[in-house]
CHARMM internal coordinates of N, CA and C (Angstrom, degrees):
IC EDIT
DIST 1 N 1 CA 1.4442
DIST 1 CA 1 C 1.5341
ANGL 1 N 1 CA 1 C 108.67
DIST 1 C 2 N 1.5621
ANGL 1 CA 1 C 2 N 121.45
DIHE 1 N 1 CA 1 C 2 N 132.77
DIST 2 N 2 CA 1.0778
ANGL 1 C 2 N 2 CA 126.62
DIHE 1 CA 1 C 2 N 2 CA 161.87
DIST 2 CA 2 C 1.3006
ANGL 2 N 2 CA 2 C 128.13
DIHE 1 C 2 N 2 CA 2 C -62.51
DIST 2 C 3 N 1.1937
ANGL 2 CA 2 C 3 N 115.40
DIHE 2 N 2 CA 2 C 3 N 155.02
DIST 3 N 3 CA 2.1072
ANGL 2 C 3 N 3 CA 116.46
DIHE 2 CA 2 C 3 N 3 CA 177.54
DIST 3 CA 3 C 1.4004
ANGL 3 N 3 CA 3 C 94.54
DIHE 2 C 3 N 3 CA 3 C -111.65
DIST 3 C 4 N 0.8161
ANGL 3 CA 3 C 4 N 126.81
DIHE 3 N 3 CA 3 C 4 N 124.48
DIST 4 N 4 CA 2.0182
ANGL 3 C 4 N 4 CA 117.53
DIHE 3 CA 3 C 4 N 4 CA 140.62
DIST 4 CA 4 C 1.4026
ANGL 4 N 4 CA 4 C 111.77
DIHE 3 C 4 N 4 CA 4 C -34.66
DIST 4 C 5 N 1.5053
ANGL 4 CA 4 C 5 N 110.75
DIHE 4 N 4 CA 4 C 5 N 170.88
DIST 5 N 5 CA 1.4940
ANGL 4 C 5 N 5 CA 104.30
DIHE 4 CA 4 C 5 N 5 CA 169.54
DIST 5 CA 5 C 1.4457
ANGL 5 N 5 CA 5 C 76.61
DIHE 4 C 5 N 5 CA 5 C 174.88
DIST 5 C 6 N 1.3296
ANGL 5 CA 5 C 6 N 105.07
DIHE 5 N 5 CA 5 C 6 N -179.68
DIST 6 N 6 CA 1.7887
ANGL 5 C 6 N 6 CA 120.52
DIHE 5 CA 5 C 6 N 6 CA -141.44
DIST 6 CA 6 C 2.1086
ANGL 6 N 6 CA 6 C 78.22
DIHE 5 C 6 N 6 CA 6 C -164.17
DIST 6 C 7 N 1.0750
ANGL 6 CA 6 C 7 N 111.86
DIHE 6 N 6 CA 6 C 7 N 113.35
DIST 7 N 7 CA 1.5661
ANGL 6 C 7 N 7 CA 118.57
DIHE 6 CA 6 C 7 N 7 CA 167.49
DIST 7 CA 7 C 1.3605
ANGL 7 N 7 CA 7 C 119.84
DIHE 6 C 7 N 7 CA 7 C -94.61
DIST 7 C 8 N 1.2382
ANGL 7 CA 7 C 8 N 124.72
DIHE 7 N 7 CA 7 C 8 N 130.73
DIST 8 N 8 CA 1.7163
ANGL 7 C 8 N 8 CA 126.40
DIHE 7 CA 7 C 8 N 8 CA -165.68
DIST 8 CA 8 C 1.0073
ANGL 8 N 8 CA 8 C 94.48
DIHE 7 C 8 N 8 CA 8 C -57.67
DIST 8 C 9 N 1.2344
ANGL 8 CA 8 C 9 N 165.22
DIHE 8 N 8 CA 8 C 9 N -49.96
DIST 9 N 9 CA 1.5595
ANGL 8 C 9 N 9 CA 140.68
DIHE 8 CA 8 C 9 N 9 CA 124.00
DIST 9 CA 9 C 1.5948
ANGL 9 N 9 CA 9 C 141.18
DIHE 8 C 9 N 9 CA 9 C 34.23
DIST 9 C 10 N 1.4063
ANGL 9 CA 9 C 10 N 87.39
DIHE 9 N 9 CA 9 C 10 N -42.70
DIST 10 N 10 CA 1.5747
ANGL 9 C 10 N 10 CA 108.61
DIHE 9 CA 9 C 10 N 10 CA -157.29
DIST 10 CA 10 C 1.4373
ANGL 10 N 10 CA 10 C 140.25
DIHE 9 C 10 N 10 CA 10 C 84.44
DIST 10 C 11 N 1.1151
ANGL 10 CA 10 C 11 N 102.90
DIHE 10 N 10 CA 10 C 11 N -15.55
DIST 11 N 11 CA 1.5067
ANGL 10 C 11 N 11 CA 137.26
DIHE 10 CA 10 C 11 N 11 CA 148.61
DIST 11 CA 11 C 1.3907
ANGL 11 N 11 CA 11 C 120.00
DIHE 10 C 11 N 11 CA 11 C -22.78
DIST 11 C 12 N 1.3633
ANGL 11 CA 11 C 12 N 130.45
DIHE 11 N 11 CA 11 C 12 N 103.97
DIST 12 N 12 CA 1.2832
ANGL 11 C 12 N 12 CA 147.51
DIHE 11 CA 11 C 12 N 12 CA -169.57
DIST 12 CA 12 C 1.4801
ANGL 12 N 12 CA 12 C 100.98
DIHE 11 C 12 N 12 CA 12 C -99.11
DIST 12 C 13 N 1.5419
ANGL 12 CA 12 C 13 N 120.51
DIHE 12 N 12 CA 12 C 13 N 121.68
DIST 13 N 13 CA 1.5104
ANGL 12 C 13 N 13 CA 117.72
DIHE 12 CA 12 C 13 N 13 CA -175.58
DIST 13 CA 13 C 1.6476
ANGL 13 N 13 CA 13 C 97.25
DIHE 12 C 13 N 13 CA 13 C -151.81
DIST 13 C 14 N 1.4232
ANGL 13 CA 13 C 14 N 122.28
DIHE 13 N 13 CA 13 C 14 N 157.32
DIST 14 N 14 CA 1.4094
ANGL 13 C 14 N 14 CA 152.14
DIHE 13 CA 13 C 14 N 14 CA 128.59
DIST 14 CA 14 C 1.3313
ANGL 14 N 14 CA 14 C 131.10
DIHE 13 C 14 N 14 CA 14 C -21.87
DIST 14 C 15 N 0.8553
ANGL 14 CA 14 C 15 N 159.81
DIHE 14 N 14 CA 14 C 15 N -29.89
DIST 15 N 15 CA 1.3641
ANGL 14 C 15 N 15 CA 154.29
DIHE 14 CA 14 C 15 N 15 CA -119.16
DIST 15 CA 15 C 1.8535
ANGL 15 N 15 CA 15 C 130.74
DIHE 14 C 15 N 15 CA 15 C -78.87
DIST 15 C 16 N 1.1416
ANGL 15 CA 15 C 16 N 133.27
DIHE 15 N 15 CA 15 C 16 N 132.55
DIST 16 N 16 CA 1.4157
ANGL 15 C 16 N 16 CA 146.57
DIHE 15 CA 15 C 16 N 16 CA 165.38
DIST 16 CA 16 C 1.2376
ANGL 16 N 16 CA 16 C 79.52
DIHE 15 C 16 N 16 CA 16 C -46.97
DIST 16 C 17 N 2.2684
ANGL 16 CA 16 C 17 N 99.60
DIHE 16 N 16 CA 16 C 17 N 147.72
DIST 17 N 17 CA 1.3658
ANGL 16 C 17 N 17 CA 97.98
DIHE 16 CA 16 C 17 N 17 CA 149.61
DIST 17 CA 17 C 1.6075
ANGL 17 N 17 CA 17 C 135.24
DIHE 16 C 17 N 17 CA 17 C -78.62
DIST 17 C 18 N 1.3437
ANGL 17 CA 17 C 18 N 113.31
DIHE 17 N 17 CA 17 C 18 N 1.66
DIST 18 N 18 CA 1.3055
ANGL 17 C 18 N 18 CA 108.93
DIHE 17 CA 17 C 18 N 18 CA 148.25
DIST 18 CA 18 C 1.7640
ANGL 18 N 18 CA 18 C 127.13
DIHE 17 C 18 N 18 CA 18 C -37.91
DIST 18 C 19 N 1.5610
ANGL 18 CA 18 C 19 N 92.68
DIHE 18 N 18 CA 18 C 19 N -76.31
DIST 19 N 19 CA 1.1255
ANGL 18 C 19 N 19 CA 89.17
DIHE 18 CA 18 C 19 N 19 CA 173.80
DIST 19 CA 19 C 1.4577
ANGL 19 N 19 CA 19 C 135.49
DIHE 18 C 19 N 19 CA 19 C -61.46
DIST 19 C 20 N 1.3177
ANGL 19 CA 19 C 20 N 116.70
DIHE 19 N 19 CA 19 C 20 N -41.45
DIST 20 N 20 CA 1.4255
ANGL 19 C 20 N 20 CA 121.63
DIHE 19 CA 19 C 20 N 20 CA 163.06
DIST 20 CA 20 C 1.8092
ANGL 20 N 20 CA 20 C 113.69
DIHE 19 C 20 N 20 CA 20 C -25.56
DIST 20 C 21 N 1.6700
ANGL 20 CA 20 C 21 N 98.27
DIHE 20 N 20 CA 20 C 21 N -52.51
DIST 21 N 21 CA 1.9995
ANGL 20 C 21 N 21 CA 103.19
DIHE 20 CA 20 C 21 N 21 CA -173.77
DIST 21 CA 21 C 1.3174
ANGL 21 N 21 CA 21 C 103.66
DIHE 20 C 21 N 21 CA 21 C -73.84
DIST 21 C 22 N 1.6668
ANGL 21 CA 21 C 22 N 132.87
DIHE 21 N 21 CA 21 C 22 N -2.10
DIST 22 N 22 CA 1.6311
ANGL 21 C 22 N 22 CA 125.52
DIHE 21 CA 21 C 22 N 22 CA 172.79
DIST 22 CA 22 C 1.2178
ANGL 22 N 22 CA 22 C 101.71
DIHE 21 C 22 N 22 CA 22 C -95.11
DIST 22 C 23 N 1.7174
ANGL 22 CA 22 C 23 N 122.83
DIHE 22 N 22 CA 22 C 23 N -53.45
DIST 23 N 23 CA 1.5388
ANGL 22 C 23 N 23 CA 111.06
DIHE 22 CA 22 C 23 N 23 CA -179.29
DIST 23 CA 23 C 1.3203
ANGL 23 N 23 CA 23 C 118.27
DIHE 22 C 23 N 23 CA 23 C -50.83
DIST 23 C 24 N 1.9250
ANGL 23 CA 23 C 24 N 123.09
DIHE 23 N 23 CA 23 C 24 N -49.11
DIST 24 N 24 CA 1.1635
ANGL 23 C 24 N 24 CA 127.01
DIHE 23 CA 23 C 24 N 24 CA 168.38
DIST 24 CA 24 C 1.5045
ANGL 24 N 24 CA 24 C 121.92
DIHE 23 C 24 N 24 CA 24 C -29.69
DIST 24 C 25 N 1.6812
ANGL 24 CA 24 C 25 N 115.25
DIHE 24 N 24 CA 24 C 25 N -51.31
DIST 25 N 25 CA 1.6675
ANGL 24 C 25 N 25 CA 119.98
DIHE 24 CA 24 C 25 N 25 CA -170.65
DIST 25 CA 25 C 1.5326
ANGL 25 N 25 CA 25 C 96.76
DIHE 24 C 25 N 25 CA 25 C -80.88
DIST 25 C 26 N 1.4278
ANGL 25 CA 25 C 26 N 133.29
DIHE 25 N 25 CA 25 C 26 N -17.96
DIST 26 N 26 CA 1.1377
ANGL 25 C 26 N 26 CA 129.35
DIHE 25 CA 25 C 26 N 26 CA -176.75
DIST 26 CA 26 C 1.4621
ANGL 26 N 26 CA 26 C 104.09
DIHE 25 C 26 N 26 CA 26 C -87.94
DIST 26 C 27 N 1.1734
ANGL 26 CA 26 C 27 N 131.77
DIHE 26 N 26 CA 26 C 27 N -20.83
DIST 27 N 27 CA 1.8582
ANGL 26 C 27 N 27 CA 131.46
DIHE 26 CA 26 C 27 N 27 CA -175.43
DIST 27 CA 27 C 1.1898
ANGL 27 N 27 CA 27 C 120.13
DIHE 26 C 27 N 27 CA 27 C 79.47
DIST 27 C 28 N 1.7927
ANGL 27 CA 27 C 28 N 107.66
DIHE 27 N 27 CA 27 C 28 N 9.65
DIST 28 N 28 CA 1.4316
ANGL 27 C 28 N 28 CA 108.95
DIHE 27 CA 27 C 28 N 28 CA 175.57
DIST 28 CA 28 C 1.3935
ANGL 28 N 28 CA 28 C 114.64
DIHE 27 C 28 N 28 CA 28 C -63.45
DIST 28 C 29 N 1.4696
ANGL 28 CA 28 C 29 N 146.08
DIHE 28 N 28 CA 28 C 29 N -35.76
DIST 29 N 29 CA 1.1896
ANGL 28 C 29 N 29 CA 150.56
DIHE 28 CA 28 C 29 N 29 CA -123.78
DIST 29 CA 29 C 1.5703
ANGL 29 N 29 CA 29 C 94.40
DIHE 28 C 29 N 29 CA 29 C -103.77
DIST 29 C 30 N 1.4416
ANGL 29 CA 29 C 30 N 127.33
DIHE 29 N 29 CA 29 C 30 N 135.69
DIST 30 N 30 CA 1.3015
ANGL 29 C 30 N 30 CA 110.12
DIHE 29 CA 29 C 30 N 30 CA 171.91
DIST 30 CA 30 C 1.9822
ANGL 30 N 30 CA 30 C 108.33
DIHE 29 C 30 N 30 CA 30 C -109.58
DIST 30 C 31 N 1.4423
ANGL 30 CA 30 C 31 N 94.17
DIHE 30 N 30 CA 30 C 31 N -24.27
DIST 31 N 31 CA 1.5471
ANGL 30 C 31 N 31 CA 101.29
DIHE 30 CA 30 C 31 N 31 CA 171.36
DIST 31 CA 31 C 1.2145
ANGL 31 N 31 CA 31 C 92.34
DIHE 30 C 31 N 31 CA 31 C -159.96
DIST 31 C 32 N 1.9526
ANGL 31 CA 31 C 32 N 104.58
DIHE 31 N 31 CA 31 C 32 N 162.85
DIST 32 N 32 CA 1.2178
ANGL 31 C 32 N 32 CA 133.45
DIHE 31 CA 31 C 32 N 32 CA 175.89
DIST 32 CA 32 C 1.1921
ANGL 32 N 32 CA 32 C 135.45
DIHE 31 C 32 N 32 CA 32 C -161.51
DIST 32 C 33 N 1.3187
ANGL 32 CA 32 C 33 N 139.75
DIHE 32 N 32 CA 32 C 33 N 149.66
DIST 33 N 33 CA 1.8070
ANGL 32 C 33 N 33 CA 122.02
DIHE 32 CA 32 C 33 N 33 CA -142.10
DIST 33 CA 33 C 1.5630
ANGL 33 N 33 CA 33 C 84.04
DIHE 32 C 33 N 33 CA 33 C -122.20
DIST 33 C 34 N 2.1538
ANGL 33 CA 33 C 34 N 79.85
DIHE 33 N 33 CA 33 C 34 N 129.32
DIST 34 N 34 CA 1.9155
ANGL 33 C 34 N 34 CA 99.04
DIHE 33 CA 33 C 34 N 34 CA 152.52
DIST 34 CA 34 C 0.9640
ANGL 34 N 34 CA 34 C 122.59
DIHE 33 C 34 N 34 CA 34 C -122.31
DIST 34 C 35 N 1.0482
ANGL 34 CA 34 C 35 N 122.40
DIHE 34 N 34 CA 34 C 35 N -162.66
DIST 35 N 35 CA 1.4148
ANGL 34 C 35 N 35 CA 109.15
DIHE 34 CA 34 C 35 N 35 CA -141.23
DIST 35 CA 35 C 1.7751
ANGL 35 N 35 CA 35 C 90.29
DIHE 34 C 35 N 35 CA 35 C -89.82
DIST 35 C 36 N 0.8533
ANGL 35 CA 35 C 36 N 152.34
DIHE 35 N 35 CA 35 C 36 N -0.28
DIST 36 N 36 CA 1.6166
ANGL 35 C 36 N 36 CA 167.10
DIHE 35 CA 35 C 36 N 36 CA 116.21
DIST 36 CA 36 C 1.2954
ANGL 36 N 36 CA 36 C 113.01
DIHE 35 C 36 N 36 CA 36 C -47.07
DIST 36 C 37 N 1.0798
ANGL 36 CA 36 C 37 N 140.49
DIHE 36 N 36 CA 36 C 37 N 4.17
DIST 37 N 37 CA 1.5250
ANGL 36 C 37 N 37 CA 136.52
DIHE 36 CA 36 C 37 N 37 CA 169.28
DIST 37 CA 37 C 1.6156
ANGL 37 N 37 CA 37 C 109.06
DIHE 36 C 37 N 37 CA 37 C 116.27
DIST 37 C 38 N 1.4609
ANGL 37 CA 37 C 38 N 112.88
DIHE 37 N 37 CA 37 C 38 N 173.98
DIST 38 N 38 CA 1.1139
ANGL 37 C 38 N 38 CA 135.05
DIHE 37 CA 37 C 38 N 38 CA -174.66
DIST 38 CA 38 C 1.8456
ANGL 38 N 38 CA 38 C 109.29
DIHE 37 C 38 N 38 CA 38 C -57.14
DIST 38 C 39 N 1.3486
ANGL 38 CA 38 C 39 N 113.80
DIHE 38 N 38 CA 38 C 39 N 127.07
DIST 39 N 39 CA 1.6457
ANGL 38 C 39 N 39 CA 111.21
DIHE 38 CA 38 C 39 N 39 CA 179.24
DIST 39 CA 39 C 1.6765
ANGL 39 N 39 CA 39 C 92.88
DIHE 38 C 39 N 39 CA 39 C -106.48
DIST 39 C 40 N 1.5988
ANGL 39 CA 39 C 40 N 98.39
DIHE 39 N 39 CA 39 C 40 N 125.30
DIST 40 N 40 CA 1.6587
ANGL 39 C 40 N 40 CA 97.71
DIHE 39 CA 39 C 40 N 40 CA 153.50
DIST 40 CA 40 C 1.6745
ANGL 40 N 40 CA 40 C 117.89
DIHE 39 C 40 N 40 CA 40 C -89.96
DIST 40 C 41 N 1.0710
ANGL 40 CA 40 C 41 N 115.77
DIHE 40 N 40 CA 40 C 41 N 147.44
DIST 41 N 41 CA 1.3977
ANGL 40 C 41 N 41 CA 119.98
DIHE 40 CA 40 C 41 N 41 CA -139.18
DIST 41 CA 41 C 2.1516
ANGL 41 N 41 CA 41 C 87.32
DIHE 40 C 41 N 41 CA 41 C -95.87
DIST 41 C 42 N 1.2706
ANGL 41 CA 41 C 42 N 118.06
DIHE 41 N 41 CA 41 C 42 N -21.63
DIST 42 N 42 CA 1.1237
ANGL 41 C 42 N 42 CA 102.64
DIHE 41 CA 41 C 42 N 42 CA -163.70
DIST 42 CA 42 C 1.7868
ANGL 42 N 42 CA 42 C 92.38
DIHE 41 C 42 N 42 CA 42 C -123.88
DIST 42 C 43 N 1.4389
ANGL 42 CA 42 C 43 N 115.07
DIHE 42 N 42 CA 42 C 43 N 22.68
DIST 43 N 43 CA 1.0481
ANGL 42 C 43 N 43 CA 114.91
DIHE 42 CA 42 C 43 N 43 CA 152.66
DIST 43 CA 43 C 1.6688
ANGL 43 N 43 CA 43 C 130.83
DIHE 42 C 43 N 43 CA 43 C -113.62
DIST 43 C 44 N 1.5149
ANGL 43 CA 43 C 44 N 114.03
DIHE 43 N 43 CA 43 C 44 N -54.96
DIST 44 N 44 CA 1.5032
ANGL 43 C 44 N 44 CA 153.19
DIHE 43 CA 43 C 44 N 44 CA 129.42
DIST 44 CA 44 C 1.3507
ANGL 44 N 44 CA 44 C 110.85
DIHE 43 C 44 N 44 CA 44 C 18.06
DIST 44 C 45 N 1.0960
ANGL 44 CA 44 C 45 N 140.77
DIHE 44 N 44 CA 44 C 45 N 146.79
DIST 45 N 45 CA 1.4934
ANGL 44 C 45 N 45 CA 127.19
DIHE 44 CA 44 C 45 N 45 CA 146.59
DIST 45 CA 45 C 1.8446
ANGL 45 N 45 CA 45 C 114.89
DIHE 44 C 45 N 45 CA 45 C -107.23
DIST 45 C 46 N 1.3445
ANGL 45 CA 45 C 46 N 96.18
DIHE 45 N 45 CA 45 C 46 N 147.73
DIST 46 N 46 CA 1.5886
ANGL 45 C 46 N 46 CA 107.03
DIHE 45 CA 45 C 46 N 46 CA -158.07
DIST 46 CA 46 C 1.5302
ANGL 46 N 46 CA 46 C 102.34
DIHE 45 C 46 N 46 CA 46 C -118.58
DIST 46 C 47 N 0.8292
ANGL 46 CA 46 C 47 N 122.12
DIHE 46 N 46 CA 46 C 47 N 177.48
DIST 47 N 47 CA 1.7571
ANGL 46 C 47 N 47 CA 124.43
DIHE 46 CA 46 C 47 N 47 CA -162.49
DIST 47 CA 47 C 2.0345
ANGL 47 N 47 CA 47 C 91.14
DIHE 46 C 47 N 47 CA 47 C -122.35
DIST 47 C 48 N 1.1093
ANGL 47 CA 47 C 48 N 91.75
DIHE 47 N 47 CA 47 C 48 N 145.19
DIST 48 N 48 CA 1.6350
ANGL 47 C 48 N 48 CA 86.05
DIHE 47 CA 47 C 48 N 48 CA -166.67
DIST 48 CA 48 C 1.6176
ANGL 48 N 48 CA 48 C 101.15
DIHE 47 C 48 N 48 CA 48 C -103.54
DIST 48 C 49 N 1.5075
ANGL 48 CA 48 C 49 N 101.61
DIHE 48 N 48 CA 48 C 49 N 145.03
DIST 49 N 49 CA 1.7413
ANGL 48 C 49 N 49 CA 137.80
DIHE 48 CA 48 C 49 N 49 CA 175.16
DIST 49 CA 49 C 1.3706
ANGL 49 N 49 CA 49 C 101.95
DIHE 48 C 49 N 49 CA 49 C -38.54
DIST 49 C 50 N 1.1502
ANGL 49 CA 49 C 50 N 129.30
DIHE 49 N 49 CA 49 C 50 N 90.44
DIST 50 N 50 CA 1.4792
ANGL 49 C 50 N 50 CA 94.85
DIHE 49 CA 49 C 50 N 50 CA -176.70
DIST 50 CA 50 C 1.9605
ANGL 50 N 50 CA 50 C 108.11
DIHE 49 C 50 N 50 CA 50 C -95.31
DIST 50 C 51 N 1.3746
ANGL 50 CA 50 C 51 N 91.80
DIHE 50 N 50 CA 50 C 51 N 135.58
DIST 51 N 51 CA 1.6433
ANGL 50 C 51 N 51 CA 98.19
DIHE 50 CA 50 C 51 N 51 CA -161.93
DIST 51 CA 51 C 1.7395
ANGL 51 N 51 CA 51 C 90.00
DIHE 50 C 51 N 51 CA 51 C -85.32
DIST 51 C 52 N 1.4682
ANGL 51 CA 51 C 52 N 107.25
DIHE 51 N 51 CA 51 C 52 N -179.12
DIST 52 N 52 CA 1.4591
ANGL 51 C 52 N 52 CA 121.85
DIHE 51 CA 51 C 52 N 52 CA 179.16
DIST 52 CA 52 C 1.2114
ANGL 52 N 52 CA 52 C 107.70
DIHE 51 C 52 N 52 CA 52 C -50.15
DIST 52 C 53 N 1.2040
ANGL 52 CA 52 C 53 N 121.05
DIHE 52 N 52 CA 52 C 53 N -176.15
DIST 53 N 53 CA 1.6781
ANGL 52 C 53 N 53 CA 148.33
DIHE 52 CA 52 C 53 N 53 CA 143.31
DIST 53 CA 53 C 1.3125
ANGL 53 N 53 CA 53 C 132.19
DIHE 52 C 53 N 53 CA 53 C -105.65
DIST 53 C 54 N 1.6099
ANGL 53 CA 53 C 54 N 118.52
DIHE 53 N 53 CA 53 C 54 N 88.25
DIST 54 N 54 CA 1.7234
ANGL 53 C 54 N 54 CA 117.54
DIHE 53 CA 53 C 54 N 54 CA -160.95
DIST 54 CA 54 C 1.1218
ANGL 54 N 54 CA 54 C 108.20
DIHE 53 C 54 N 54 CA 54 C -99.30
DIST 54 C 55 N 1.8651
ANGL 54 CA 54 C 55 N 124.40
DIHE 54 N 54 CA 54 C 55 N 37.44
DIST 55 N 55 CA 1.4399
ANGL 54 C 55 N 55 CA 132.28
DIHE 54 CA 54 C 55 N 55 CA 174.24
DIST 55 CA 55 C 1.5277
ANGL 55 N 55 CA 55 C 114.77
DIHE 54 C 55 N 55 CA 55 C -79.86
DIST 55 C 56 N 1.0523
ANGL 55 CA 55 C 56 N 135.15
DIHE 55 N 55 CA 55 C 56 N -152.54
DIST 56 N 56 CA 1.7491
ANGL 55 C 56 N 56 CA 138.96
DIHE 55 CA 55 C 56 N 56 CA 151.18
DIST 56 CA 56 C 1.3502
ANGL 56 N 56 CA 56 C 81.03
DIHE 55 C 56 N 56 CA 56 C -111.16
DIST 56 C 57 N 1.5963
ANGL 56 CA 56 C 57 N 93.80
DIHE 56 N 56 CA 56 C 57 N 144.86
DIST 57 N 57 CA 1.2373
ANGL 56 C 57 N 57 CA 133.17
DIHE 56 CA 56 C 57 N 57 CA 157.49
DIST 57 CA 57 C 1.5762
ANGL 57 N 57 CA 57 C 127.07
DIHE 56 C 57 N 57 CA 57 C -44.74
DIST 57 C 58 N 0.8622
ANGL 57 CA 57 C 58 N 139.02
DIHE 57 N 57 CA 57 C 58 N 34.30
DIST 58 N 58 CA 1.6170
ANGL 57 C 58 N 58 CA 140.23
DIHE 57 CA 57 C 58 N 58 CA -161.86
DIST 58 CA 58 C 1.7388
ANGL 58 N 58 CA 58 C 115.48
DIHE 57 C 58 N 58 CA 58 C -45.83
DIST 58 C 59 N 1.5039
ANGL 58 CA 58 C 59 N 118.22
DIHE 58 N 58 CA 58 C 59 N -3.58
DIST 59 N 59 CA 1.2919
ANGL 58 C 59 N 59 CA 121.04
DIHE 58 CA 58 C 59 N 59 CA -170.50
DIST 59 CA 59 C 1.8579
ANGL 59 N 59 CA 59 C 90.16
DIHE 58 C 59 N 59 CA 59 C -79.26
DIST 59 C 60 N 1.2847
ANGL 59 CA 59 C 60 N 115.30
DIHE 59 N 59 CA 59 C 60 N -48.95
DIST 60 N 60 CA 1.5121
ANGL 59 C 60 N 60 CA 118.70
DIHE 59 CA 59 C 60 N 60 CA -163.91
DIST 60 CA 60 C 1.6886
ANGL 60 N 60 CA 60 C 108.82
DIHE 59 C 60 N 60 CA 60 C -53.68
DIST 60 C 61 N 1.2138
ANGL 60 CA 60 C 61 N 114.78
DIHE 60 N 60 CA 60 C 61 N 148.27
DIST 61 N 61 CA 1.3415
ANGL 60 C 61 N 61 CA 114.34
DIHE 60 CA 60 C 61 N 61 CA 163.98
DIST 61 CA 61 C 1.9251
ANGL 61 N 61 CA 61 C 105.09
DIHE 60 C 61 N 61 CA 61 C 80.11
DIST 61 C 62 N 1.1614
ANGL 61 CA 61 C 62 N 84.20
DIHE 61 N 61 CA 61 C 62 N -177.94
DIST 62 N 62 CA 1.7579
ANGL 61 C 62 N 62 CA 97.18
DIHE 61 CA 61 C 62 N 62 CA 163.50
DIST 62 CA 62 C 1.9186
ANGL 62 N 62 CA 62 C 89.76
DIHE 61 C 62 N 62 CA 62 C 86.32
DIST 62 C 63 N 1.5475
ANGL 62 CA 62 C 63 N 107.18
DIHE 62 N 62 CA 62 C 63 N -178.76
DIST 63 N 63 CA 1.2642
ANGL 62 C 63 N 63 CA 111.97
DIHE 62 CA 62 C 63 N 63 CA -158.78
DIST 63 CA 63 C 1.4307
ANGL 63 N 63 CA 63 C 102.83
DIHE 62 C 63 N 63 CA 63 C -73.20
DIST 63 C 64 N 1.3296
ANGL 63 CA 63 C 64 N 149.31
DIHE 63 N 63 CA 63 C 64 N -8.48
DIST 64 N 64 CA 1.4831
ANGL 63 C 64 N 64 CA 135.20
DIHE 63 CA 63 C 64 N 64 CA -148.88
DIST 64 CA 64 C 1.9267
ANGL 64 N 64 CA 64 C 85.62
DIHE 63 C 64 N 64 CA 64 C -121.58
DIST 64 C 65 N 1.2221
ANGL 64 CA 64 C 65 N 130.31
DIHE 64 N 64 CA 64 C 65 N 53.58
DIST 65 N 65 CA 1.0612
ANGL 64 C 65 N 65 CA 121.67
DIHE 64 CA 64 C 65 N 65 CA -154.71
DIST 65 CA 65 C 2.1109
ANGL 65 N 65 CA 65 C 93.08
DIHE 64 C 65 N 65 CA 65 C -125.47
DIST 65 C 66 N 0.5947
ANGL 65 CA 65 C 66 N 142.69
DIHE 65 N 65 CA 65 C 66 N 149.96
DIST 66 N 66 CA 1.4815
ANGL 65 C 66 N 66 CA 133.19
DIHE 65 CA 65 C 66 N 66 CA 175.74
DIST 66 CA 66 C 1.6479
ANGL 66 N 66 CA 66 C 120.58
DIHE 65 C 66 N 66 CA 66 C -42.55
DIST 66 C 67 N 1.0562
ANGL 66 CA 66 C 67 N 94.88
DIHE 66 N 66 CA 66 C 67 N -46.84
DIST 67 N 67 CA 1.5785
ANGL 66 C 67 N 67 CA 94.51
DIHE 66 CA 66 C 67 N 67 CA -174.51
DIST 67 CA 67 C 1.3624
ANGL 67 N 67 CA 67 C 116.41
DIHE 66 C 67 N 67 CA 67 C -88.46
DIST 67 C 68 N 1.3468
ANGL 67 CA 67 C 68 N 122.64
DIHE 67 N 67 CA 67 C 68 N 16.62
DIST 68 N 68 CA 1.6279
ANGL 67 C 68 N 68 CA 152.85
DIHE 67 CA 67 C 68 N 68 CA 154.07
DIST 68 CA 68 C 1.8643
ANGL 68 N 68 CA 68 C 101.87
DIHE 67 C 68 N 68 CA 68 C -64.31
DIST 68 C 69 N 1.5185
ANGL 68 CA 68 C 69 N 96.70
DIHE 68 N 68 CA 68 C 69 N -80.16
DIST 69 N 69 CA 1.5935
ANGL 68 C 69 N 69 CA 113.31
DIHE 68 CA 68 C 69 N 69 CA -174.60
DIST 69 CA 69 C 1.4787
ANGL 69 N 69 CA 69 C 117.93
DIHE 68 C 69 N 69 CA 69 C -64.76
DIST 69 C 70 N 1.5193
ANGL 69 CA 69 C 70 N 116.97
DIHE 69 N 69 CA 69 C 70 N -21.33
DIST 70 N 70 CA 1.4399
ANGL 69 C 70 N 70 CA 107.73
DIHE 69 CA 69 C 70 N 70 CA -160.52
DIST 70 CA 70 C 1.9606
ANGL 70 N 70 CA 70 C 98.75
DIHE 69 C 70 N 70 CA 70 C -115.94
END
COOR INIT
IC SEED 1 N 1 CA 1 C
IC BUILD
């Protein structure tokens, strides 16, 4: 399904929500319609990108691990 969207531009476009979550992290988007109406992007509140995690893993390993119990 397509979104509307409104480009700080002025720019009237289509977009996948793929694309919608790249223009969004990029700040191109100035508004865009949900299903409740039009969001202005620098007024609005938006649900945040959530980017990777480039920590170590700390769940792996350690005593509660299989070859602990078995």
């Amino acid at each position: 399904m397509k979104i509307p969207v409104t480009l700080k531009g002025g720019t009237k476009r289509d977009l996948c929500k793929a694309q919608l979550d790249c223009y969004l992290s990029a700040g191109l988007i100035a508004s865009f319609m949900r299903s409740d109406g039009w969001v202005k992007t620098n007024r609005d509140k938006l649900r945040k990108i959530k980017a990777s995690f480039a920590g170590k893993d700390r769940r792996k390993g350690g005593p509660f691990t299989e070859e602990y119990w078995f």
